[in-house]
N, C-alpha and C positions, 0 to 999 in steps of 0.2 A: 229452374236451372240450378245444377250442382257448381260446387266453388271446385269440388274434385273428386272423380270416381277412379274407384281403386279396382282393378280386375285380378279375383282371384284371393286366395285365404290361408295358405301356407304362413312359412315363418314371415317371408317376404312381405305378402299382402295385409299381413296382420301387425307387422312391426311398421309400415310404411301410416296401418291406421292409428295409433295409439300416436304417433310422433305430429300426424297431420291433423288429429282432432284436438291434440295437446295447441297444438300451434292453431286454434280455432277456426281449423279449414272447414269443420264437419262435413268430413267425408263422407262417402257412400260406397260400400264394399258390397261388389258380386260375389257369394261364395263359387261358383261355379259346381260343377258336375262331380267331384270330389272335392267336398269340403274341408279341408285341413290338410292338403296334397299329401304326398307321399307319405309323411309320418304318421299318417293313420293308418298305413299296414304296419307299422312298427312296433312289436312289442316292446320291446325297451331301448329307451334315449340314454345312454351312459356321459354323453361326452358332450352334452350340453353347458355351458357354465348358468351355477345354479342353483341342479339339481343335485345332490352330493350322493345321494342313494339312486341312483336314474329315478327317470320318470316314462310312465307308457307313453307311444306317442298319439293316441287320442287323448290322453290327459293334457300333454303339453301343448295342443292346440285348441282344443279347450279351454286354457288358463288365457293365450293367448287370446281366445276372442273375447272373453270376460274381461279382461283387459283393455283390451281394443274399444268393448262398449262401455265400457265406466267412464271414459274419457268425454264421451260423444258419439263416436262412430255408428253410422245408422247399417246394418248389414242384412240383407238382402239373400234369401237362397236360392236366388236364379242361377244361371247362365248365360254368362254373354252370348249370343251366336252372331252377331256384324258389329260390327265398328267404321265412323264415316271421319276420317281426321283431315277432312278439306281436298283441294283441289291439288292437280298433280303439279308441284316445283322439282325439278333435279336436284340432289341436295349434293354436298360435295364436301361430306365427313370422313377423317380417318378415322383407321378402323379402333375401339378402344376396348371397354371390356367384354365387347363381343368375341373378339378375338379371332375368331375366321375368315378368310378373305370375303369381302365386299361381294354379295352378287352381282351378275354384270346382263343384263342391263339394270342402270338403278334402281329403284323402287321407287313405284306410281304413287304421292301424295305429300303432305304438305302441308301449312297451312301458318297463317301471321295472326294474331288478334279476334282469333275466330270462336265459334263453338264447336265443339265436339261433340260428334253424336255415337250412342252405343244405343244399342235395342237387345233385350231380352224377349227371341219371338216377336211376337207384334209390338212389345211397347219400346217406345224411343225414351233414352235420357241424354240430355244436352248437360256439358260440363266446361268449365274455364281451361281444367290441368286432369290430363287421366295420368293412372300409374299403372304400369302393366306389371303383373304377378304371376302370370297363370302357369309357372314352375316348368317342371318336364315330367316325362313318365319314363321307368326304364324299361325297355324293348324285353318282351317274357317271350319263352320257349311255347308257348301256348298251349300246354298241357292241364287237361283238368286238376288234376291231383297239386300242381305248382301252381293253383290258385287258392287252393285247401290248405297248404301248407306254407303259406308267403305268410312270414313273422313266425315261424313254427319250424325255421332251420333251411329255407329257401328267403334266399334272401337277393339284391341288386347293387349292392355297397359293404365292400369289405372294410371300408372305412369307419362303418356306421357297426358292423354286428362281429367283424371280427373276432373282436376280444372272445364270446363266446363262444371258440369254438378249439380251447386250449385244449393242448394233447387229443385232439380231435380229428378225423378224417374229413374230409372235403374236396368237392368237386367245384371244376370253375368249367363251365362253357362256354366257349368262343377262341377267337383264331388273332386279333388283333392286340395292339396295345395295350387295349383296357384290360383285357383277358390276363395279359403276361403281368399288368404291372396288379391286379387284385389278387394272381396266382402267388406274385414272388412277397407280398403283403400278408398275404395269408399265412406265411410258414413263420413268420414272428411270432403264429400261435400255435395252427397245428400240427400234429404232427406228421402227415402225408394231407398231401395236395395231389387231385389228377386232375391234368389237363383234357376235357374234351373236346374234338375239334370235328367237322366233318370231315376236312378235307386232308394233307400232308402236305398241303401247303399255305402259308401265313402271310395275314396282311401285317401282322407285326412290324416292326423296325426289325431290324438286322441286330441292333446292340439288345432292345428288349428281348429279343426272343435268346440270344444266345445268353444273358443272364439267367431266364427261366430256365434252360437247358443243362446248365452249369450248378441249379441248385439241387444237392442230394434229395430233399423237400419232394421236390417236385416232378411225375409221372405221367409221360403224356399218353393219351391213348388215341391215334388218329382214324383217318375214316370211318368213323361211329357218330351218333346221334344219340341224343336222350330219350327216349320213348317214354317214358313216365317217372316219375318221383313217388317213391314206395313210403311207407306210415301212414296215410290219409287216415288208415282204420285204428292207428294208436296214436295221433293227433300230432306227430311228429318227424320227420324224416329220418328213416331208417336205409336206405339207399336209393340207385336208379335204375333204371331197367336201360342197359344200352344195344343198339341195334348194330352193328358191324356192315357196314354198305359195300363191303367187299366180300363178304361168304356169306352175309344175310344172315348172321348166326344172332341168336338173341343171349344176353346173360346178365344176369344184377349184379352189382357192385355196389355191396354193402357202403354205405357214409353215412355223416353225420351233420352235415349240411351241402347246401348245393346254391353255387352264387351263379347266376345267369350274367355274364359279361358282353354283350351282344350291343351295347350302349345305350344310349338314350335318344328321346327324340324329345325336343322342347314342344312346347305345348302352343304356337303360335297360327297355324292355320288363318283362321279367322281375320290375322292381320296382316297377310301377304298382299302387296298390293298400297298399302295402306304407311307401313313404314319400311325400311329397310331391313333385310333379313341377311344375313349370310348366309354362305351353301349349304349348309347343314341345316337352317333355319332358325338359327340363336337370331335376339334381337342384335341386334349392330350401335352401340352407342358410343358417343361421341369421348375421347382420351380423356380422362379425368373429370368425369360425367356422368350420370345416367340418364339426363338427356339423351332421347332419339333421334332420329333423321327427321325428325316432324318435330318443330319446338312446341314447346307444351305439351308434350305427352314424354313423360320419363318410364324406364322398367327397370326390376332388379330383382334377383333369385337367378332359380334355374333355370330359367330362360331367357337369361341373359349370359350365363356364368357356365360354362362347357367344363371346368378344367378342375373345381373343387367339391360342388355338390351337395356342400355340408349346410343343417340348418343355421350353424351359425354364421356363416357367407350369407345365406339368403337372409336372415335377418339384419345382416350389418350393410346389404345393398338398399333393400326394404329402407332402413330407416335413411341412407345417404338422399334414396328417390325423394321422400317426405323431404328434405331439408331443402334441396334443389326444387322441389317443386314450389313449396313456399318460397322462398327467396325467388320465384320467376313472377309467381301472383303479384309477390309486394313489387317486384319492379313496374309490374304490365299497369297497377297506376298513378304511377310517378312520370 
């Protein structure tokens, strides 16, 4: 029986281990199905505190888990695929850093004083306190050549790659918020931004979209699609191949990066049922918490955190889960 199993190896699961093995939980970390989440498509982490030169983001999760295991941390390269967190209680939490409205009807599970069970495949591990990590992924265009070229100028976060793409051409795809606010973000650096949309018309807000609109920056091109992401053969993005779904006509437009804005999906499946999800599927935790709707099992990263996405959010959740989680152990025996 584990004192606390951590699901998941991003900055989240890997900061939540170095704090919980510090604090002599000896943890046990799943890496799951992508070891080091997201920033190991990352070629370079600039805006880490830290790193003063960047650092790749295989490197930086890397250091992380060398970190994580000098302490204690025992880490495991499986993948969760079930999770058993007790019996079904109604729970009757507002909504906190999940930030989504509460799915309706609640979510089936619960549990007071109990064990936790996870299984990788056929094996079961029983635990006092889990922490959930297992981040999100950002929704791809599903083109082969935008798999070739993800860290090489195709990118899901202008937050994160921005910067390089000054005096630079670039493309955003998608129709909504996230699209307008990575579009009107991006002209801070380069120097034309084109909006691709399928459709002419937006899920956007009314105010984002007429700012995107209002920016000289910024070109939209509507009813077209991406059909492919050009450079695979110089290792770098040289344009996209777009489709026009109103003459069918095909043409490239040359760029020098391509952010896919289509959003994210957290990475929680596994756990529906189990704790409570909002509509989107973020975990749902309790206002000033990372406690879930299940006591004894805390989460924090991107799949909890819809709204910032940065590694150091999910590190700074990561390590709040670790402190919460201990402070519940040492209560539970007193």
């Amino acid at each position: 029986m584990e004192m606390l199993i951590i699901i998941g190896s991003g900055p989240a699961g890997y900061t939540a281990a170095i704090y919980a093995a510090r604090a002599n939980l000896k943890p046990l970390l799943f890496e799951g199905s992508e070891p080091g989440g997201q920033l190991t498509t990352t070629s370079d982490v600039e805006n880490y505190p830290g790193y003063p030169d960047g650092v790749p983001g295989p490197k930086m999760m890397e250091d992380l888990k060398k970190q994580a295991e000098r302490f204690g941390t025992r880490i495991m390269n499986k993948t969760v695929t079930r999770v058993e967190f007790g019996t079904p209680t109604p729970p009757n939490l507002p909504s906190g850093r999940g930030g989504n409205k509460p799915i309706s009807p609640p979510f089936q599970g619960g549990v007071r004083g109990g064990l936790f069970k996870v299984w990788c495949g056929e094996e079961m591990y029983e635990s006092r306190a889990v922490i959930i990590a297992t981040g999100a992924s950002a929704k791809r265009l599903g083109l082969e050549n935008e798999k070739k070229l993800y860290g090489k100028g195709v990118s899901a976060c202008a937050t994160c790659d921005g910067f390089f793409f000054k005096e630079k051409i670039v493309v955003v795809v998608g129709g909504g918020d996230t699209a307008m606010e990575e579009s009107l973000f991006l002209t801070k650096f380069a120097k034309k931004v084109y909006v691709i949309h399928r459709r002419d018309e937006f899920r956007a807000s009314k105010i984002m979209l007429e700012r995107a609109q209002k920016n000289p920056k910024i070109e939209f091109i509507l009813n077209t699609v991406v059909e492919d992401v050009l450079g695979a053969d110089v290792g770098h993005v040289t344009g996209v191949k777009l489709n026009n779904l109103i003459t069918k006509s095909l043409n490239n437009l040359p760029c020098d990066g391509v952010f896919a804005a289509i959003g994210h999906e957290p990475n929680t499946k596994i756990f529906a049922g189990q704790i409570e999800l909002d509509q989107k599927g973020y975990v749902v935790t309790k206002a000033g918490s990372t406690m879930t709707s299940v006591e004894g099992v805390f989460a924090g990263g991107d799949c909890v955190d819809h709204q910032y996405r940065q590694a150091v959010t999910a590190a700074g959740l990561g390590c709040a889960a670790a402190i919460d989680a201990e402070r519940w152990l040492e209560a539970q025996t007193h």
